[in-house]
Steps between C-alpha positions, in 0.01 A plus 500: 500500500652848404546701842379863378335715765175425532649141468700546802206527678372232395821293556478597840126406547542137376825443747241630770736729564299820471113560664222560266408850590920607519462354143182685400638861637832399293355529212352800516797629632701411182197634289486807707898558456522439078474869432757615708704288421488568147587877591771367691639290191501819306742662738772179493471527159615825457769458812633181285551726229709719682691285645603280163584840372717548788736231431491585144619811581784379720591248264484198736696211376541115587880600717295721707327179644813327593706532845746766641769465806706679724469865488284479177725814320345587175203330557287528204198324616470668826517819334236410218265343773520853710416683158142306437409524843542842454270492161275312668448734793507835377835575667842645408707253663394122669703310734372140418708278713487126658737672808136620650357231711178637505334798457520595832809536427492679170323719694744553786753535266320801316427665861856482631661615100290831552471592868805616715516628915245768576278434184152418541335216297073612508250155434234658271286131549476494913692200703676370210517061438637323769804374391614870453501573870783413628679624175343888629557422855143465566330431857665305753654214328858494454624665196889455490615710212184663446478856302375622845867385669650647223335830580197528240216622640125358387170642521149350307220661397197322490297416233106607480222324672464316135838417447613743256808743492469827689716752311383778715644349767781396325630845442395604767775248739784605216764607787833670334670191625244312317745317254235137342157470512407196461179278334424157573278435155332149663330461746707291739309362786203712519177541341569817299517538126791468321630869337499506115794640305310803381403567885860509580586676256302799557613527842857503417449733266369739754780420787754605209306773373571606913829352557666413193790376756278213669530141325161297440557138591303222420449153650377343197497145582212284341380836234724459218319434155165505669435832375589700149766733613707460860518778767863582336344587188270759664740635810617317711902503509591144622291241557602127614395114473550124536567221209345271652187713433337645186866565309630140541188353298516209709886383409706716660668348748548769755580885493366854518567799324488904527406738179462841469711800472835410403682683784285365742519158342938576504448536874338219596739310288777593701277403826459156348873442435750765594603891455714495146360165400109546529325364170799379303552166651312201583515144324291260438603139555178306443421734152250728438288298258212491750536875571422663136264178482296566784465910423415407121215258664417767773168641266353149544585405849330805638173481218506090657506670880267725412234314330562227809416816764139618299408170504598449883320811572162480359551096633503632817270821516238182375601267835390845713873646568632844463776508286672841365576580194142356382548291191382724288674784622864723349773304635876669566661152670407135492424469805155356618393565859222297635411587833363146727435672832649220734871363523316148427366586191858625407671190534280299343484695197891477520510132531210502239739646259786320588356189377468615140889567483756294286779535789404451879132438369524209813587735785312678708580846599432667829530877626849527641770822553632610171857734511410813399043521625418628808212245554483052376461475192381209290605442131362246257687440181684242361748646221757394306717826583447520890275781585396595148211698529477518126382115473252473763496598851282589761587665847357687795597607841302365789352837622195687443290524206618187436523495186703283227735689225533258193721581195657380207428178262691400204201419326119601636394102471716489782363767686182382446590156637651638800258733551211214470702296757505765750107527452459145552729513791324731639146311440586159662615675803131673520689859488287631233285781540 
């Protein structure tokens, strides 16, 4: 029997492995999601253009997939690599590099290029994602080598009561010591709505228009390609990301990178490595085959995550949940918040999901500390690059609204099967609504 999507459901039915009325509110969901998706098709489309006409441009060749050592002088592939990320964000300069664990510390990285003693780094998005905090030096957690130990001060302005950018404000907490104000474009652990580029972009435009001096940082972690333009094509000077994300399309093995202005870009270079070195070394022993592979798939990956997330959404607006952004609504990340109201809920929709993964789909996980979150956290997602949110992933911290933040998908089938799972999960454990 050919597995398409209403077969799938079907599939499922006659292995008993999905209830009747889960099954009967799945297919409306996937009726109910066909026309966005076909909008969203339209923008991959146009993104895969771009992209293919990026390497074009940079004239990328079979020896640019092969291997480099030692100090990796003269690179040729590392440079060419940096030059399409830049195409493909709107930015003078990329650093594109498999150095960055994570892009945490992409992000770090950026932060500490830019900011020196007595500056002030300004959060434009509130209490910024936790795995930032102790990289600002935030509550009372230990931050060893923190931009607060290193004599950066931080303030945050707030964002309004429906989650949207307050450039009032904004200006109004520029201090002449002011020296990054930053944007978190996702929206992290909370129920807010992710910022679109062209929101960003206006309010950078007005800090410069103010302050010409001040830097506009973004966190863009999970928003690249999801719109048509990035916030560095509309203002913003630097922004910041993971591989393992949107930019990796699912084969990237690890790595982050920062684009934007080029002198900004120059500084966090030297961060990275090392004052007189900064973006002109760095080899690459395993080959970067996967690398221009993964940002020439990128276009797909996220259209795949997408489509995955509409049809998780209106899936689970059907079963009685609140979920945000509503599947049929603009979307500037992948991420899909579903909020459960109880931890118990949580974890079964985490296990539920678990069991639809190729890796791990046997284990079982549980809420436990995570380095970096302030509260337990439980993650569900069994990838073949560890933590890849860009092939299918679920987590949440265990603390109020309780809700679930799922993401990624290399293809929406297998969204749709994990998301199905977690439904049934949820349904034999009489935690429906």
């Amino acid at each position: 029997m050919t597995i398409d999507q209403d077969g799938l459901i079907e599939y499922l039915q006659q292995k008993g492995r999905l209830a009747p009325g889960i099954a009967r509110l799945a297919y409306q969901a996937i009726s109910d999601a066909a026309p966005i998706i076909r909008q969203l098709s339209n923008r991959r489309d146009r993104h895969q253009m771009r992209i293919l006409e990026a390497f074009h441009e940079e004239r990328v060749s079979d020896y640019h997939l092969g291997i480099t050592t030692g100090y990796g002088y003269g690179d040729s592939a590392r440079e060419t690599l940096d030059a399409i990320a830049g195409r493909i964000l709107f930015a003078e300069s990329a650093l594109l590099r498999e150095q960055f664990v994570s892009g945490t510390h992409a992000i770090a990285t950026a932060l500490f290029g830019i900011l020196r003693p007595g500056d002030e780094m300004l959060s434009a998005t509130g209490t910024p994602y936790d795995t930032l905090w102790e990289v600002i030096g935030l509550g009372d957690r230990p931050s060893a080598g923190s931009l607060r130990e290193f004599g950066v001060a931080y303030r945050q302005v707030e964002l309004t009561e429906s989650g949207e950018l307050n450039p009032e404000a904004i200006l109004e907490n520029l201090r002449p010591n002011t020296r990054l104000v930053s944007f978190q474009r996702s929206r992290g652990y909370s129920l807010r709505p992710s910022l679109s580029a062209q929101a960003l972009g206006q309010v950078c435009q007005a800090i410069h228009k103010l302050r010409p001096d001040v830097v506009c940082f973004v966190d863009n972690c999970y928003g690249e390609l999801v719109e048509d333009e990035e916030p560095t094509a509309l203002g913003a000077d630097l922004m910041a990301g993971s591989l393992i994300k949107n930019l990796g399309g699912g084969l990237a093995p690890t790595g982050g990178y920062i684009a934007g202005r080029d002198d900004l870009v120059q500084l966090a270079a030297t961060r990275l490595t090392a004052p007189g070195i900064g973006a002109h070394v760095g080899s690459s022993p395993g080959g970067r085959r996967l690398y221009f592979q993964g940002l020439f798939l990128a276009p797909q990956v996220v259209f795949e995550a997408l489509s995955g997330a509409v049809f998780a959404a209106r899936l689970f607006e059907l079963l009685g949940f609140e979920v945000t952004p509503s599947f049929d609504s603009p979307r500037s990340d992948i991420i899909q918040a579903i909020t459960l109201d109880n931890a118990e809920r949580v974890v079964a929709f985490c296990q539920g999901l678990q069991k639809a993964c190729p890796v791990d789909g046997h284990v079982v996980p549980q809420p436990a500390p995570m380095p970096g979150y302030a509260d337990p956290v439980i993650m569900a997602g069994g990838t073949f690059i560890q933590g890849s949110t860009s092939e299918l992933s679920v987590d949440a911290p265990i603390r109020s609204p309780f809700a679930v933040y799922f993401q990624g998908g290399l293809s929406q089938t297998f969204v749709r099967i994990g998301a199905l799972s977690a439904a049934q999960t949820l349904f034999e454990r009489n935690l429906l609504p």
